[in-house]
MOPAC internal coordinates of N, CA, C and O (Angstrom, degrees):
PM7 1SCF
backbone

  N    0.0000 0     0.00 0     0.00 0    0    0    0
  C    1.4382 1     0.00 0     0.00 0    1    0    0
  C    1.5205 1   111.13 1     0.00 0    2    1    0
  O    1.2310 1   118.99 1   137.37 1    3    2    1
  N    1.3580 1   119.53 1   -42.63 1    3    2    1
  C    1.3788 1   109.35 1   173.89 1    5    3    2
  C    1.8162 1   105.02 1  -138.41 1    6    5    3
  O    1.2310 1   116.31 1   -17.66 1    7    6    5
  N    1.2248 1   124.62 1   162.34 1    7    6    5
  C    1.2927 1   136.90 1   168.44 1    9    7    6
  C    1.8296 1   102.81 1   -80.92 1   10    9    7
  O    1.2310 1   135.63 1   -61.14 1   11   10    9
  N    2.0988 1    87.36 1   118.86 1   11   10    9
  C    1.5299 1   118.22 1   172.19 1   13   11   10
  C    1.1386 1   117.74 1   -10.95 1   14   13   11
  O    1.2310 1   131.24 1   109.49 1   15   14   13
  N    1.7516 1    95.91 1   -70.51 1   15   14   13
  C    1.5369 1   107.55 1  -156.82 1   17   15   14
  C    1.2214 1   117.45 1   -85.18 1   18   17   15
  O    1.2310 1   115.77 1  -161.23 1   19   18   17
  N    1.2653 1   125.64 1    18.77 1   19   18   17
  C    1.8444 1   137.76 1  -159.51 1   21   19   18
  C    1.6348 1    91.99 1  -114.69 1   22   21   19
  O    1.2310 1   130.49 1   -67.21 1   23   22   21
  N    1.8557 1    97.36 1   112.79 1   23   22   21
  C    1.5142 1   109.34 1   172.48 1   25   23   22
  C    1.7813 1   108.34 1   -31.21 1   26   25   23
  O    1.2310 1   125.14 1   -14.37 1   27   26   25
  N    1.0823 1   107.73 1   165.63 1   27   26   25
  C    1.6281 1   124.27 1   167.82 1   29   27   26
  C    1.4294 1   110.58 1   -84.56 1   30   29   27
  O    1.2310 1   127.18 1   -35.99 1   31   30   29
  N    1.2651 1   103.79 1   144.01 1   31   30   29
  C    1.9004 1    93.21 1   176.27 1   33   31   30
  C    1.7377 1    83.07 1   -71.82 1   34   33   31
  O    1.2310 1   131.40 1   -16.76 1   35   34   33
  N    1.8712 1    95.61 1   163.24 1   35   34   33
  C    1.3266 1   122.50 1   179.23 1   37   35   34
  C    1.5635 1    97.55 1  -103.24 1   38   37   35
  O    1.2310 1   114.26 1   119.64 1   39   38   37
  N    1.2969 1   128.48 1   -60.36 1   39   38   37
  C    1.7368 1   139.65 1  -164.12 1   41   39   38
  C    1.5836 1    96.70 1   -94.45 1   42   41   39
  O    1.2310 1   130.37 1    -1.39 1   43   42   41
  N    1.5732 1    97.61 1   178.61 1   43   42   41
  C    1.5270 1   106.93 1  -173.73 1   45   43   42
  C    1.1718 1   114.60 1   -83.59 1   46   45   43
  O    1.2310 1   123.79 1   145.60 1   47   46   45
  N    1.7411 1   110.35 1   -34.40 1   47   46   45
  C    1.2778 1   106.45 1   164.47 1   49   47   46
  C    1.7397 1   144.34 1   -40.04 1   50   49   47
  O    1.2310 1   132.27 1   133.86 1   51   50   49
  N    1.6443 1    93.90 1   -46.14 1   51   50   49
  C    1.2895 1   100.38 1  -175.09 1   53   51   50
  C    1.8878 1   103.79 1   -75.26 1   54   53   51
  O    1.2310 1   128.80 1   173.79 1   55   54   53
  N    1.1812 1   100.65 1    -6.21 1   55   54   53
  C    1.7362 1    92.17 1  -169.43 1   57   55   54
  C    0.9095 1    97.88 1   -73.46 1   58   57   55
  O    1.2310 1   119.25 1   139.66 1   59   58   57
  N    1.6482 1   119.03 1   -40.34 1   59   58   57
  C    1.4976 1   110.05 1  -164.63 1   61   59   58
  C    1.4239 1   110.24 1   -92.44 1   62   61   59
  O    1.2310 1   119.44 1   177.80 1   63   62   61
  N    1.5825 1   118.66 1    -2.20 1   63   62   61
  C    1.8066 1   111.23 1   152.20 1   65   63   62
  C    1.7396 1   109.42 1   -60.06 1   66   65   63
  O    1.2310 1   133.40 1   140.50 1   67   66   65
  N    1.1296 1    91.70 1   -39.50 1   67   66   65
  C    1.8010 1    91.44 1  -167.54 1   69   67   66
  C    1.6961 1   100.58 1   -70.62 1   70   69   67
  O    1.2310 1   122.67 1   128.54 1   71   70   69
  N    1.1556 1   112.49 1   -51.46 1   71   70   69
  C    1.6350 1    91.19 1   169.18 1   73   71   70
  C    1.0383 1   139.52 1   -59.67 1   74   73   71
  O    1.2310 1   120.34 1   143.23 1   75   74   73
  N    1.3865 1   116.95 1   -36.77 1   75   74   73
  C    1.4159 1   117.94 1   156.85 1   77   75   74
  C    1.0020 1   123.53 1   -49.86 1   78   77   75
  O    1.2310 1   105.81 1   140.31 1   79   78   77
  N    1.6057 1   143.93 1   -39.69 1   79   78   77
  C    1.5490 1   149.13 1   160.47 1   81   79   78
  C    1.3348 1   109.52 1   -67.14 1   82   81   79
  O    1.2310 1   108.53 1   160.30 1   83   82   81
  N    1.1870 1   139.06 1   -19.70 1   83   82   81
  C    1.2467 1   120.95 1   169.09 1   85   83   82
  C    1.8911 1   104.88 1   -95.78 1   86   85   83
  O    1.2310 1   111.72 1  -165.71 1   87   86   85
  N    0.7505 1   133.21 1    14.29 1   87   86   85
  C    1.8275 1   145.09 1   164.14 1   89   87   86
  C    1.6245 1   100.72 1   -82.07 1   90   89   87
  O    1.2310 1   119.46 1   -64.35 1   91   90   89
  N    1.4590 1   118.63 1   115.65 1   91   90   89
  C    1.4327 1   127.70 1   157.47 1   93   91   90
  C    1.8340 1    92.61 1   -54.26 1   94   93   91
  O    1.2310 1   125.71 1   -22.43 1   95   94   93
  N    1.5272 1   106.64 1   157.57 1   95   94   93
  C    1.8207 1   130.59 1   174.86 1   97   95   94
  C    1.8569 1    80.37 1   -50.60 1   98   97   95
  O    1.2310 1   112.50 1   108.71 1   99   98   97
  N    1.2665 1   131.76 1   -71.29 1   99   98   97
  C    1.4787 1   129.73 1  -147.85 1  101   99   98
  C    1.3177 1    84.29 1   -71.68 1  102  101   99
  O    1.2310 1   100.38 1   103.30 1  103  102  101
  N    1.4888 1   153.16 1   -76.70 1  103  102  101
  C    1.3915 1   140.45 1  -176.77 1  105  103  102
  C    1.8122 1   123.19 1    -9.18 1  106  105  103
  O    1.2310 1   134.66 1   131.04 1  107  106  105
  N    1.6709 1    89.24 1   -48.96 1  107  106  105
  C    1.7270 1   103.69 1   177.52 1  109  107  106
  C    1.0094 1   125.88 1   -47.45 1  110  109  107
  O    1.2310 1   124.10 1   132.61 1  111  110  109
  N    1.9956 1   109.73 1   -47.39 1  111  110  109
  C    1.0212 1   130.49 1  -143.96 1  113  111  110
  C    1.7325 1    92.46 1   -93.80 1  114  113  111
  O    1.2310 1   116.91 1   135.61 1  115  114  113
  N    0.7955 1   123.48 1   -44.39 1  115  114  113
  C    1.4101 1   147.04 1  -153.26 1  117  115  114
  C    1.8283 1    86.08 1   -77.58 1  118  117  115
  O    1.2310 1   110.78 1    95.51 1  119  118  117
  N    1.1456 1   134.94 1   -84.49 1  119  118  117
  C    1.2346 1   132.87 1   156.83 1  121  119  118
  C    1.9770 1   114.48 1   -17.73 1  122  121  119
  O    1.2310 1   133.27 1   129.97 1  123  122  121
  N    1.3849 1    91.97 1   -50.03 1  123  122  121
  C    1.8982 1    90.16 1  -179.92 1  125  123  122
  C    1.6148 1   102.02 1   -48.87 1  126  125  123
  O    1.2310 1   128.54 1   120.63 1  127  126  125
  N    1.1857 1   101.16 1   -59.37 1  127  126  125
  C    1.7542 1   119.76 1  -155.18 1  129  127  126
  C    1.5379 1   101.23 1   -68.56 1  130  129  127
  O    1.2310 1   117.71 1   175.40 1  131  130  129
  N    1.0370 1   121.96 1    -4.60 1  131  130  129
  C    1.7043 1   103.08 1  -176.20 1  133  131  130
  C    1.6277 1    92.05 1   -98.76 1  134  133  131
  O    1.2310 1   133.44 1   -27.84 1  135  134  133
  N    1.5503 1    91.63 1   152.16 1  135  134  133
  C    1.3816 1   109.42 1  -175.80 1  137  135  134
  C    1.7541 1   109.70 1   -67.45 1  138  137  135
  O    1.2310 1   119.65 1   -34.35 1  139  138  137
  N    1.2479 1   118.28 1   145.65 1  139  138  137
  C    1.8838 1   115.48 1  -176.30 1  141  139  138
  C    1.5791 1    90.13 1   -50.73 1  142  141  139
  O    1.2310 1   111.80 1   106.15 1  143  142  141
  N    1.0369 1   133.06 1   -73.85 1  143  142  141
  C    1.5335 1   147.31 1  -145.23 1  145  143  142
  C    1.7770 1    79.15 1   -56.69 1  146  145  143
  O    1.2310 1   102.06 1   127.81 1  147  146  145
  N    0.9725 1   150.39 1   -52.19 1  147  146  145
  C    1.8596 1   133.38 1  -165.93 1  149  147  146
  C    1.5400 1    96.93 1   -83.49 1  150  149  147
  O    1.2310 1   108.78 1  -161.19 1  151  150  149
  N    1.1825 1   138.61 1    18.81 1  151  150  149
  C    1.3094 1   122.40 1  -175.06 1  153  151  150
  C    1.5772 1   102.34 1   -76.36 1  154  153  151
  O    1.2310 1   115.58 1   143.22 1  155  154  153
  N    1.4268 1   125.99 1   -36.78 1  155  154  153
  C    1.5372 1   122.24 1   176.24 1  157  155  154
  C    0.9379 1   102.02 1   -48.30 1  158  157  155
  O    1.2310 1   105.75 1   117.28 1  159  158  157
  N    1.7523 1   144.04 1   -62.72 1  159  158  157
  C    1.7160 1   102.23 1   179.00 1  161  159  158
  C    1.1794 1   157.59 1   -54.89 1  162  161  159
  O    1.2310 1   124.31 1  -158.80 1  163  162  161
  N    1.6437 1   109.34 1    21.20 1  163  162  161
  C    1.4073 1   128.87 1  -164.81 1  165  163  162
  C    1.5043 1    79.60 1   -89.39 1  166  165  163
  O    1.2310 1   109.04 1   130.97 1  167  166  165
  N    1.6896 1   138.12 1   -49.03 1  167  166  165
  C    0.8458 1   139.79 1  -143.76 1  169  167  166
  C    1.7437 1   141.20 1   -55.57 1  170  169  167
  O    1.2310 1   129.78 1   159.05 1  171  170  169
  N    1.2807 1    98.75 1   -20.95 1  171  170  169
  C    1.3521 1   113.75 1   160.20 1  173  171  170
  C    1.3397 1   134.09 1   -83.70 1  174  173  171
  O    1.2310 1   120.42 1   148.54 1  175  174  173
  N    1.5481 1   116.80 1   -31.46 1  175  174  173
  C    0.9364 1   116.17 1  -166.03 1  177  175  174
  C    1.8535 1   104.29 1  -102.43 1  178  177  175
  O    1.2310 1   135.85 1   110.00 1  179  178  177
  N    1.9219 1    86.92 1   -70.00 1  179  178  177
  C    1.9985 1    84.13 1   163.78 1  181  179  178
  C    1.0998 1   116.94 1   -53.60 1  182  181  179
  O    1.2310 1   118.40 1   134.66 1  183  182  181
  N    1.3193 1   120.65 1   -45.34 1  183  182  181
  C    1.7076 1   120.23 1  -167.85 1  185  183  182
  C    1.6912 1   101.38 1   -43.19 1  186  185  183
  O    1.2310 1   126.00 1   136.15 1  187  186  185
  N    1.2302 1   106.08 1   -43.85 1  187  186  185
  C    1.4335 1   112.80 1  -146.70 1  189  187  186
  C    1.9576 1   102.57 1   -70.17 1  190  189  187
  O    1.2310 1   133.12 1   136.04 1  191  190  189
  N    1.5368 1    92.25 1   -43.96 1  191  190  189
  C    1.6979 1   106.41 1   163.73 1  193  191  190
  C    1.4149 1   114.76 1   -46.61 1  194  193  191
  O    1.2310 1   112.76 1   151.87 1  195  194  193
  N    1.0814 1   131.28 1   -28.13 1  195  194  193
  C    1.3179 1   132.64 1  -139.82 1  197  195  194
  C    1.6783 1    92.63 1  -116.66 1  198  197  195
  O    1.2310 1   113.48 1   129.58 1  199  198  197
  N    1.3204 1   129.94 1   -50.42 1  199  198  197
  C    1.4263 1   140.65 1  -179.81 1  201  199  198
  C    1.6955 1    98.64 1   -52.23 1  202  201  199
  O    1.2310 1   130.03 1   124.43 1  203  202  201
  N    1.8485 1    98.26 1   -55.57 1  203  202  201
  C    2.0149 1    89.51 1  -176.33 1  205  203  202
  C    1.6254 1   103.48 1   -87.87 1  206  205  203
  O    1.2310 1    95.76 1   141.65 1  207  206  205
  N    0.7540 1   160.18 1   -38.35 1  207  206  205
  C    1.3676 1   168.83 1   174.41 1  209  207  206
  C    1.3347 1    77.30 1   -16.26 1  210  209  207
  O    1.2310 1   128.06 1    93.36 1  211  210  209
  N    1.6515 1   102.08 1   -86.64 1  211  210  209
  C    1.4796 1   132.57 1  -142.64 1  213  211  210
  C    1.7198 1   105.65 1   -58.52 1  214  213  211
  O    1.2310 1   123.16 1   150.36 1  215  214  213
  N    1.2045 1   111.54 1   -29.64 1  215  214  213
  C    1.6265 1   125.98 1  -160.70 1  217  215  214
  C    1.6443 1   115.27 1    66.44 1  218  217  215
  O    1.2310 1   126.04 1  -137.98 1  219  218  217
  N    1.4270 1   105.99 1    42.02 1  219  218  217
  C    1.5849 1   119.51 1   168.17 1  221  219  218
  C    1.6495 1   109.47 1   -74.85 1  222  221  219
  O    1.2310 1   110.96 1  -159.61 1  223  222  221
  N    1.4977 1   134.61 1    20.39 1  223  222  221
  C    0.6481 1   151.78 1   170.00 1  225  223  222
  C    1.8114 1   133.51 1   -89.58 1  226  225  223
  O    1.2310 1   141.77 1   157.63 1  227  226  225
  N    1.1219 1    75.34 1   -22.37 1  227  226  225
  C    2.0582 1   104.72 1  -178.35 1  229  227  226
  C    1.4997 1   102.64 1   129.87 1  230  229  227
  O    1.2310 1   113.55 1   178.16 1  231  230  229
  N    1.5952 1   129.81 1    -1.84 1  231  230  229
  C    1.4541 1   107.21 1  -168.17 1  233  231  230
  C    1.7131 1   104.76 1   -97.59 1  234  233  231
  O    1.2310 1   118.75 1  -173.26 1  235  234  233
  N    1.5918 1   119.98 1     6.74 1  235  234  233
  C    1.2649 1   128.26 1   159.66 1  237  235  234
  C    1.2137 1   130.07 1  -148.40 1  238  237  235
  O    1.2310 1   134.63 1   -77.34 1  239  238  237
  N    1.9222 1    89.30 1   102.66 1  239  238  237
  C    1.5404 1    94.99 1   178.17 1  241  239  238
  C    1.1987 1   154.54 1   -70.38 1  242  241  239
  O    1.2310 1   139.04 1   163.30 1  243  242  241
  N    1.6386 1    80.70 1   -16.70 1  243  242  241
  C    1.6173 1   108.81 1  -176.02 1  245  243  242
  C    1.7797 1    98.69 1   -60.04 1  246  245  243
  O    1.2310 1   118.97 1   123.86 1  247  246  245
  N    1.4618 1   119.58 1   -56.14 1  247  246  245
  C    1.3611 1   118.51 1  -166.09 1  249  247  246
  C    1.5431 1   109.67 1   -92.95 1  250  249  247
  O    1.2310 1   120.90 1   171.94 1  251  250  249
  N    1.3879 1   115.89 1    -8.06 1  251  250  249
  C    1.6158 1   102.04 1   154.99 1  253  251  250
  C    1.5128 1   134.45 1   -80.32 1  254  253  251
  O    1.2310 1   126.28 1   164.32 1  255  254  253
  N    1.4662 1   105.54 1   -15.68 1  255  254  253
  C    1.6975 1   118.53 1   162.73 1  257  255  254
  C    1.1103 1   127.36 1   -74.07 1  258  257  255
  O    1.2310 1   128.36 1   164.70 1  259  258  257
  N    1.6860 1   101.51 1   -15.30 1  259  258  257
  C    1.6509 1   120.43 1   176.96 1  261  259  258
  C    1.9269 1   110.74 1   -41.47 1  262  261  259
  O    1.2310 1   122.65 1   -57.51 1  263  262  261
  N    1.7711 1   112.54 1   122.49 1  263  262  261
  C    1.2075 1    90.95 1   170.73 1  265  263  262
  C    1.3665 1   166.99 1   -67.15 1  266  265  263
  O    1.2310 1   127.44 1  -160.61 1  267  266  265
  N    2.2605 1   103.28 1    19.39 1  267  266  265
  C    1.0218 1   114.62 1  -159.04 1  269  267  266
  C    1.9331 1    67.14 1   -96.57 1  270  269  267
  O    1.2310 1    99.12 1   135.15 1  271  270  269
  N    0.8421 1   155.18 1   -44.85 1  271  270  269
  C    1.4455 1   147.96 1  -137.12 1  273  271  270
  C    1.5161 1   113.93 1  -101.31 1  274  273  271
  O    1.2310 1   119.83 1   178.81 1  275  274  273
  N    1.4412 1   117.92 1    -1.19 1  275  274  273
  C    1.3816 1   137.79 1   172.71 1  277  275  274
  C    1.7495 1   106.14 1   -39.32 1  278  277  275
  O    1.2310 1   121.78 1   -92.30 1  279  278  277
  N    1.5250 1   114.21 1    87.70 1  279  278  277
  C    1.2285 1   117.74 1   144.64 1  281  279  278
  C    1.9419 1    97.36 1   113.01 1  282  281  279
  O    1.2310 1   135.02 1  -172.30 1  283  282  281
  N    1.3377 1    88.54 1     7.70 1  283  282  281
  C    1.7820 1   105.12 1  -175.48 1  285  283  282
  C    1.9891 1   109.96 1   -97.45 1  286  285  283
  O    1.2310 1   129.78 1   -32.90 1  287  286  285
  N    1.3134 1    98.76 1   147.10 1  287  286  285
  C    1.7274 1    98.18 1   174.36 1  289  287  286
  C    1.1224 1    97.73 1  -108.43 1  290  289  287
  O    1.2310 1   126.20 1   -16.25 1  291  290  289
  N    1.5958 1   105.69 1   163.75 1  291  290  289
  C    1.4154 1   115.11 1  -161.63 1  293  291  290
  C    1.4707 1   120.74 1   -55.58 1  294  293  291
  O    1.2310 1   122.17 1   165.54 1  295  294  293
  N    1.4106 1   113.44 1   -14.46 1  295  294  293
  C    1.6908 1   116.59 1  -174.39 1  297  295  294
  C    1.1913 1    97.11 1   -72.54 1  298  297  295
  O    1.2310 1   113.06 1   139.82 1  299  298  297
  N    1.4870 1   130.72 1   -40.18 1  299  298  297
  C    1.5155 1   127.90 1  -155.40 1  301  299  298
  C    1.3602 1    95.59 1   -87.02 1  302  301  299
  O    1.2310 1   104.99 1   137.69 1  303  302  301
  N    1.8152 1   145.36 1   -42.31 1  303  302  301
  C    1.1959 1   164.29 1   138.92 1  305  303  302
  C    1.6995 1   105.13 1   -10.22 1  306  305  303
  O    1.2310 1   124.12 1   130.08 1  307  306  305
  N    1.2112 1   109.71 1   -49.92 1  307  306  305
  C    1.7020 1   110.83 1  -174.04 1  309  307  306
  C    1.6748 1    91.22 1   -80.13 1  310  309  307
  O    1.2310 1   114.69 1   111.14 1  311  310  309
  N    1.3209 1   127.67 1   -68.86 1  311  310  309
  C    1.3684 1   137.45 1   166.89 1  313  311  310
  C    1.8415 1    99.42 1   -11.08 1  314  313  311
  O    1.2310 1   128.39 1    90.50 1  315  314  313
  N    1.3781 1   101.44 1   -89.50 1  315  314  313
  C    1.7795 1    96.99 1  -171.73 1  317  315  314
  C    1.5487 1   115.35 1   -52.51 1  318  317  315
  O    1.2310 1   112.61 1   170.26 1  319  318  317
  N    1.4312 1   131.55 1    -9.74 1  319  318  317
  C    1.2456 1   118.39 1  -177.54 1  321  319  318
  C    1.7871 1   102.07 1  -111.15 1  322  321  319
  O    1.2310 1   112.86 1  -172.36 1  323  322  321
  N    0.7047 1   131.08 1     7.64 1  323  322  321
  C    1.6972 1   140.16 1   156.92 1  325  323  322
  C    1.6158 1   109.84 1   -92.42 1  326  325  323
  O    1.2310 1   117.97 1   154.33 1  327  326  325
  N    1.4039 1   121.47 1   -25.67 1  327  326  325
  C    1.3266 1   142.47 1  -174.62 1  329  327  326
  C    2.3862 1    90.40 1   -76.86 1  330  329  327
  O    1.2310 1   145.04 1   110.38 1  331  330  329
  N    1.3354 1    68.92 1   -69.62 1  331  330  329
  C    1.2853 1    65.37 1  -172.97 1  333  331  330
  C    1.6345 1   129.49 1   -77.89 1  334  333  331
  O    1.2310 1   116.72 1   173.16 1  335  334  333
  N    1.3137 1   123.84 1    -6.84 1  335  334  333
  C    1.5239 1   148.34 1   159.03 1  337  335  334
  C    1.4131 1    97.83 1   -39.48 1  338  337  335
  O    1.2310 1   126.41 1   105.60 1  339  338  337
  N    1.6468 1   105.28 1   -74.40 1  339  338  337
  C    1.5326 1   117.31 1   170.70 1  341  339  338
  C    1.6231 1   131.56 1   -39.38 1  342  341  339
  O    1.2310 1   128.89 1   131.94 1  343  342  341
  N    1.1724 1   100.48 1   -48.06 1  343  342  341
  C    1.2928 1    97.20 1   168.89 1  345  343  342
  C    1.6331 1   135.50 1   -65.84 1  346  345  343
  O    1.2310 1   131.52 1   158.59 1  347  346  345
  N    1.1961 1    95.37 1   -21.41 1  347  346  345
  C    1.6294 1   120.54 1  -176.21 1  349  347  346
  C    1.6787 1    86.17 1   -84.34 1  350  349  347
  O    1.2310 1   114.22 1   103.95 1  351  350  349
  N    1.3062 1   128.55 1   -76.05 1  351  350  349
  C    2.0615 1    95.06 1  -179.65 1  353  351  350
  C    1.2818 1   118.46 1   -68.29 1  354  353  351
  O    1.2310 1   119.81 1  -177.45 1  355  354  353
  N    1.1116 1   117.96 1     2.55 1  355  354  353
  C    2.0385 1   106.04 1   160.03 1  357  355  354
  C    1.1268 1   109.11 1   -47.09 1  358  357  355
  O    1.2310 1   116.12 1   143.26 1  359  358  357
  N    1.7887 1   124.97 1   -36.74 1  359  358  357
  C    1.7114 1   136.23 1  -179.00 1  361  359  358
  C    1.1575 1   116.23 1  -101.40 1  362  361  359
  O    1.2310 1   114.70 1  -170.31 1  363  362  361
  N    1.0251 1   127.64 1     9.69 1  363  362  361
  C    1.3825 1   130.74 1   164.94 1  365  363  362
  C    1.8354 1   132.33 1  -106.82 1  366  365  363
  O    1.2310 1   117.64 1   -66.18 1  367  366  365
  N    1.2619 1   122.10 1   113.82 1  367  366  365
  C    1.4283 1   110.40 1   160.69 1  369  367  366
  C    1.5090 1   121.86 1   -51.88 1  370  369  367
  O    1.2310 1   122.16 1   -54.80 1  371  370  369
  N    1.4018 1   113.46 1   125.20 1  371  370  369
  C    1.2651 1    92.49 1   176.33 1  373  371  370
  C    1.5710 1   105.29 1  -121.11 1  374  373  371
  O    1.2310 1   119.85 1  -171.66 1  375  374  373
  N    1.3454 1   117.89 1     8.34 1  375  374  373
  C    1.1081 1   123.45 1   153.09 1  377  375  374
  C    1.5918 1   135.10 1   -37.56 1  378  377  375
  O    1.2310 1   133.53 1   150.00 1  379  378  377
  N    1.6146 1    91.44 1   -30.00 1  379  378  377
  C    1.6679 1   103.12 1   177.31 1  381  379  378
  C    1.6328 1   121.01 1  -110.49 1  382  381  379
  O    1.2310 1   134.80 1  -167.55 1  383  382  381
  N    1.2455 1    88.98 1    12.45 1  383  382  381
  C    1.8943 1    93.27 1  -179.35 1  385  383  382
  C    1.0926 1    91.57 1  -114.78 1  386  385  383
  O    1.2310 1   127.99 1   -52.39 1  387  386  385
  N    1.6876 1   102.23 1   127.61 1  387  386  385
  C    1.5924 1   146.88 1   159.02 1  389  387  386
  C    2.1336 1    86.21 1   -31.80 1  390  389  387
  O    1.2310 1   134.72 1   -36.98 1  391  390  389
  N    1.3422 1    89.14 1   143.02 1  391  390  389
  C    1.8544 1   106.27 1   159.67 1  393  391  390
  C    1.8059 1   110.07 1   -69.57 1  394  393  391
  O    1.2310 1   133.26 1   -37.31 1  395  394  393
  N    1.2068 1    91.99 1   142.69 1  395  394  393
  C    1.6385 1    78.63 1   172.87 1  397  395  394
  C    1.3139 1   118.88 1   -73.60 1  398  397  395
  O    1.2310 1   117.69 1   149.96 1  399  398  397
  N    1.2041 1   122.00 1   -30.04 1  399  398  397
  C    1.3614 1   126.27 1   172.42 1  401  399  398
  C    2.0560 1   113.57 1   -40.05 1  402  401  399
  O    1.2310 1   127.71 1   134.49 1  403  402  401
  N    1.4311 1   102.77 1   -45.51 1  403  402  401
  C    1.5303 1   133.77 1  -165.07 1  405  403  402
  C    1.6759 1    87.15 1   -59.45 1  406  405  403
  O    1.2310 1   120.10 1   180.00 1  407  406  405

């Protein structure tokens, strides 16, 4: 899901750059198109990527002290940043962005 040696995002922002760059163009889209209310079934499986990926586990403190996550465990932490992933291509064409692969 992501390359080793590449710092951790610290803020919420950058997490959700890094998720968004690690999403194939069809990943995006597929995430665009589901309704907000089905986003909890992302939760086991992406969620679960996203908690160790991220080191929402204790291995990053910088972005678990972050103040959107104030007083939250990592399930609810993966939850608001897939929450908010989504919302960020609600505003986006992604019709016109190159694949990352490309």
């Amino acid at each position: 899901m992501s390359d080793t040696n590449a710092p951790l995002p610290k803020t919420v922002d950058e997490a959700i750059q890094w998720m968004f760059a690690a999403l194939s163009n069809e990943g995006r889209q597929q995430l665009k198109q589901m309704p907000e209310d089905d986003l909890w079934q992302l939760h086991r499986y992406y969620g679960m990527g996203i908690r160790n990926e991220l080191g929402l586990w204790g291995k990053n403190p910088d972005l678990i002290n972050a103040p959107d996550f104030a007083g939250k465990q990592p399930d609810e932490m993966s939850q608001i940043l897939i929450v908010k992933l989504w919302r960020l291509l609600q505003t986006m064409n992604l019709d016109e962005m190159p694949d990352k692969d490309e």
